[in-house]
NUBA-548226 format. One record per residue: residue number from 1; x, y, z of N, C-alpha, C in turn. Coordinates in Angstrom, 2 decimals. Example, Ala and Ser with C-alpha at 12.3 -4.5 7.8 and 13.67 -1.06 7.14 Angstrom:
2
<rec 1 <13.19 -5.69 7.80> <12.30 -4.50 7.80> <13.20 -3.30 7.80>>;
<rec 2 <12.85 -2.25 7.08> <13.67 -1.06 7.14> <12.90 0.03 7.87>>;
This chain:
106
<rec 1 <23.49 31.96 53.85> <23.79 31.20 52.65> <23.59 29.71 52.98>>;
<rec 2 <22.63 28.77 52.08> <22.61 27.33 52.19> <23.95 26.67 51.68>>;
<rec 3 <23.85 25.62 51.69> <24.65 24.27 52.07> <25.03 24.65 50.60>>;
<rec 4 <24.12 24.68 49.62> <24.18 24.76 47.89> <25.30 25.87 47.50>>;
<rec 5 <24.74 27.15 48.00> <25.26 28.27 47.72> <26.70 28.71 48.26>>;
<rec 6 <26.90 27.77 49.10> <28.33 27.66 49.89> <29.11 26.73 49.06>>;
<rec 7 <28.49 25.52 48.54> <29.31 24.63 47.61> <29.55 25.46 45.99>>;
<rec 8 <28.96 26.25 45.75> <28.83 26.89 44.14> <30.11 27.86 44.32>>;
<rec 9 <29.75 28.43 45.58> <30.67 29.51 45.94> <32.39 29.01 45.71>>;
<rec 10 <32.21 28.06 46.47> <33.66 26.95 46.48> <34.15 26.64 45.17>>;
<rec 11 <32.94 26.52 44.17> <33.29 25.96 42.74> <34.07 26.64 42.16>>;
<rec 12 <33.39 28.06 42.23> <33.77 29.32 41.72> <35.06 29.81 42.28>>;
<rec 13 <35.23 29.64 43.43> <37.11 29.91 43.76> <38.11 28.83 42.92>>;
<rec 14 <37.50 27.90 43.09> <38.15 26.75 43.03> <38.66 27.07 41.28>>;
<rec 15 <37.68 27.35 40.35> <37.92 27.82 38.74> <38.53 28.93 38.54>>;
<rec 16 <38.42 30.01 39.31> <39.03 30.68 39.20> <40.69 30.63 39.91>>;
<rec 17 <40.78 29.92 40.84> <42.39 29.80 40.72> <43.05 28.44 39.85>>;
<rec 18 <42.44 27.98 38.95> <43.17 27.22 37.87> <44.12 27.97 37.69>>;
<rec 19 <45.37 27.25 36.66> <45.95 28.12 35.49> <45.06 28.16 34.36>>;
<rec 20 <44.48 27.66 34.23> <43.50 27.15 32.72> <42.91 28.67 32.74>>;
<rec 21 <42.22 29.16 34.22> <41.35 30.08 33.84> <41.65 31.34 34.08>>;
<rec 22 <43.42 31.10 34.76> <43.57 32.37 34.88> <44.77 32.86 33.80>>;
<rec 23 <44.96 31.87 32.87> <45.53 32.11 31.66> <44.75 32.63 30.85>>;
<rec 24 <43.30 31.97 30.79> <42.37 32.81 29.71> <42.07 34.25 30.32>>;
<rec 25 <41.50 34.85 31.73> <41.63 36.00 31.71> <42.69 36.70 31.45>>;
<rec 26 <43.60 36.65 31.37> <45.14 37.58 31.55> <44.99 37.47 29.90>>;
<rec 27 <44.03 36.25 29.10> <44.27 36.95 27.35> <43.08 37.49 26.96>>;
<rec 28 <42.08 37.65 27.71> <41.14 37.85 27.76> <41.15 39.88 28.08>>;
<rec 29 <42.09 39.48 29.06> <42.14 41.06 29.16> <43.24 42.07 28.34>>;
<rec 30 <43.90 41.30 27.61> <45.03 41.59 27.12> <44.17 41.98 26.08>>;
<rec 31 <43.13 41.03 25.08> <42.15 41.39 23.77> <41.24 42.94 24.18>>;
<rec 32 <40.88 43.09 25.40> <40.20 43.84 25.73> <40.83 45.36 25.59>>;
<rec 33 <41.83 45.44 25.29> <42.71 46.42 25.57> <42.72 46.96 23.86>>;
<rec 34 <42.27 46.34 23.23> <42.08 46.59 21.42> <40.33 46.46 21.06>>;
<rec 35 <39.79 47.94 21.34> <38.26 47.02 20.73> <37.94 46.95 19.74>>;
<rec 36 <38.74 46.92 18.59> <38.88 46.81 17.02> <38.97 45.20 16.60>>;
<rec 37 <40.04 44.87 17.57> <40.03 43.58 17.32> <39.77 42.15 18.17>>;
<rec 38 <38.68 42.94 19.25> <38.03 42.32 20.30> <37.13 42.16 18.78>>;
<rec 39 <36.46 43.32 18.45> <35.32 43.11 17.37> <35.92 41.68 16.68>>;
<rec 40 <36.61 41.88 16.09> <37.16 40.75 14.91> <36.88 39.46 15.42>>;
<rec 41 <37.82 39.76 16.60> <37.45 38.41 17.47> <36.09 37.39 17.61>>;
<rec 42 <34.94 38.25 18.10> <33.88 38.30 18.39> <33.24 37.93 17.32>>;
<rec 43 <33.51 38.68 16.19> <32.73 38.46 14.49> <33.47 36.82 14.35>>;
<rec 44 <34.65 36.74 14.42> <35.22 35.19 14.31> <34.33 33.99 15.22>>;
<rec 45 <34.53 33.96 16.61> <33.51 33.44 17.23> <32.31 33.33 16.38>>;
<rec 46 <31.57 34.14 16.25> <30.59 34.16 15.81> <30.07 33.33 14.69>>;
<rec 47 <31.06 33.30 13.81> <30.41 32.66 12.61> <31.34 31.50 12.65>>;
<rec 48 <32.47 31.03 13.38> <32.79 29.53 13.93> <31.70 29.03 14.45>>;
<rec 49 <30.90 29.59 15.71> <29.46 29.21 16.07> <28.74 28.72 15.21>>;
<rec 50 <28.30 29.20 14.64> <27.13 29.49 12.90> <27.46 27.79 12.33>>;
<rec 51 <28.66 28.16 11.93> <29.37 26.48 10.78> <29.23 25.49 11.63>>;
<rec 52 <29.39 25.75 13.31> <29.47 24.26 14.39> <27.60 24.01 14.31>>;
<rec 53 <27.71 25.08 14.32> <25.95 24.44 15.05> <25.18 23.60 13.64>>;
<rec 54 <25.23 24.61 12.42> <24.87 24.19 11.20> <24.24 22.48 11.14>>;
<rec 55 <23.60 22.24 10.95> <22.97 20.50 10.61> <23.63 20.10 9.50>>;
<rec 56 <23.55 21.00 8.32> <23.85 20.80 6.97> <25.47 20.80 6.70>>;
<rec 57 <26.58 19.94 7.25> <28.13 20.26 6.76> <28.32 20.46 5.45>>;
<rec 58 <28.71 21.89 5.38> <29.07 22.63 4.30> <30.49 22.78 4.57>>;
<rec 59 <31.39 21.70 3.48> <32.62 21.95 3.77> <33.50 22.52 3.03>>;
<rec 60 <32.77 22.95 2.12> <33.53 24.47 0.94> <32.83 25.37 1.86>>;
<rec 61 <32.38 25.95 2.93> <31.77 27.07 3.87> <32.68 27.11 4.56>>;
<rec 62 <33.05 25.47 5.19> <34.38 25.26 6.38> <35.71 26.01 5.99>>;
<rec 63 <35.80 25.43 4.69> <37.47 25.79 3.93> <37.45 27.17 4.07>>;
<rec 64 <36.69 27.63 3.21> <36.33 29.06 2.61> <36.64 30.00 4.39>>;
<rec 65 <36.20 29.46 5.41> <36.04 30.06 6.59> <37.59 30.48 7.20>>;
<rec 66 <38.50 29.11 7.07> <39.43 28.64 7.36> <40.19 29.47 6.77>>;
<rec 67 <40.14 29.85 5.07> <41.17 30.95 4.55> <40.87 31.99 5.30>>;
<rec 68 <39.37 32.60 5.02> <39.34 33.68 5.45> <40.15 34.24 6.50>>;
<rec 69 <39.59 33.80 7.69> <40.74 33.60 8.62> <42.46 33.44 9.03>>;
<rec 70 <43.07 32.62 8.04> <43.87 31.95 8.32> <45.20 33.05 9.09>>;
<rec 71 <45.06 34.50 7.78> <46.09 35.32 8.52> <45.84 35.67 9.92>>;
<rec 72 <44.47 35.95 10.12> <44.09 36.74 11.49> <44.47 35.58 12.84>>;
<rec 73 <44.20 34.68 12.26> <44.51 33.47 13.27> <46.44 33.75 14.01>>;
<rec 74 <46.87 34.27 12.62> <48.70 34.58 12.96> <49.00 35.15 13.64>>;
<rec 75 <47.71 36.42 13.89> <48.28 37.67 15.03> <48.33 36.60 16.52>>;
<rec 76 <49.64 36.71 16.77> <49.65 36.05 18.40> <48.54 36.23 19.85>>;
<rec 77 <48.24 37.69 19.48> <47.03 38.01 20.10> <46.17 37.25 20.40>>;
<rec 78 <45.56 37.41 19.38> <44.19 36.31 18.89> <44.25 34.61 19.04>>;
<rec 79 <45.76 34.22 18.10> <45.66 32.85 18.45> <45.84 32.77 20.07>>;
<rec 80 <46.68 33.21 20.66> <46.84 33.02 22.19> <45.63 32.66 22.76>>;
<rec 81 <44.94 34.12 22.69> <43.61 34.22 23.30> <42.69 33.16 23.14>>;
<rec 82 <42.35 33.02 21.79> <41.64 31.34 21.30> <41.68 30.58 21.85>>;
<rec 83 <43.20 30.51 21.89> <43.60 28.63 22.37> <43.22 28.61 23.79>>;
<rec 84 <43.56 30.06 25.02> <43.19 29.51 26.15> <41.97 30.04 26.19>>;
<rec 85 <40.78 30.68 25.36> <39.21 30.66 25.71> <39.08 28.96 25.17>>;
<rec 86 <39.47 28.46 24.19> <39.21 26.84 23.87> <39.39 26.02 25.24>>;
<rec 87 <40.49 26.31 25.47> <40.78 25.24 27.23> <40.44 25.90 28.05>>;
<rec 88 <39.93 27.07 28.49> <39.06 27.36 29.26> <37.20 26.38 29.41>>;
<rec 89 <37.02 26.57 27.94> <35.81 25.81 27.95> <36.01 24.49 28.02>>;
<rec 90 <37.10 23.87 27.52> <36.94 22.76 27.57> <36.92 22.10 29.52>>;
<rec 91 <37.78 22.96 29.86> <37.57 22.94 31.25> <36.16 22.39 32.05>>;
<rec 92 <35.63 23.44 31.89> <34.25 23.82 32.39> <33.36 22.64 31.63>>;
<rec 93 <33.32 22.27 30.21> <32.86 21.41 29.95> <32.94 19.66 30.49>>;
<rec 94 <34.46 19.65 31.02> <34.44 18.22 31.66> <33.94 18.73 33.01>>;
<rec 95 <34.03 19.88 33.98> <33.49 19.54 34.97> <31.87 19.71 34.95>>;
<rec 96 <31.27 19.77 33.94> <29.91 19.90 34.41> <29.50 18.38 33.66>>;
<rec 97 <30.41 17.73 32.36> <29.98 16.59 32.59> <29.52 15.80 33.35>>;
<rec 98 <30.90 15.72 34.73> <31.14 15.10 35.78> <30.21 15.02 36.72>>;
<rec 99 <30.01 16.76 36.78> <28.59 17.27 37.34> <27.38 16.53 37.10>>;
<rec 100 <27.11 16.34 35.95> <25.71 15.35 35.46> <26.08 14.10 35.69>>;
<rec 101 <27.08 13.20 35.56> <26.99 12.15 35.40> <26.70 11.60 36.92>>;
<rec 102 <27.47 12.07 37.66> <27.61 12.16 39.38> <26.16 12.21 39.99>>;
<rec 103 <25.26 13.36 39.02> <23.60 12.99 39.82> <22.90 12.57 39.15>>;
<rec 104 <23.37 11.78 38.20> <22.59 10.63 37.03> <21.38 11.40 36.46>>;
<rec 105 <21.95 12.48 35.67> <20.97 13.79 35.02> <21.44 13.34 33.88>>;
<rec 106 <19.49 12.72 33.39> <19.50 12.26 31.75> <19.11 13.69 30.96>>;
């Protein structure tokens, strides 16, 4: 193993003993245990994706999304799970910022 593959390796312990990330697996595996509403889940993701990426803000699409949702969001399950896949990524997202900014990657 190179110098690289020894530092990635390190990364990868290093994320995985967060709490950040080992809160999201433990809800991660907890969702997994329902694949009815892993689906739901997944269909939710999904079309949160869809409205973020969108160019065009459609914000009777947003609202409309937001009801739809709003009960399923209640099951503790789900919100749990959300909130730590959200700070999970957000995680990973500041360290790979850091990552780019550190080797001045335009």
């Amino acid at each position: 193993m190179n110098e690289l593959d020894s530092a990635v390796s390190a990364y990868i312990t290093a994320i995985k003993s967060t709490e950040t990330y080992r809160n999201y697996a433990a809800e991660r595996d907890k969702v997994r245990q329902y694949p009815e509403l892993k689906a739901q889940i997944d269909d939710f993701r999904k079309r949160n994706y869809e409205l973020q990426s969108n160019r065009d803000t459609d914000f009777h699409k947003i609202d409309q999304f937001e009801k739809d949702y709003e009960d399923f969001r209640e099951n503790p399950l789900v919100d749990d799970f959300l909130d730590a896949e959200l700070a999970f990524c957000r995680m990973i997202q500041r360290a790979n910022m850091q990552v780019t900014a550190a080797i001045d990657f335009d």
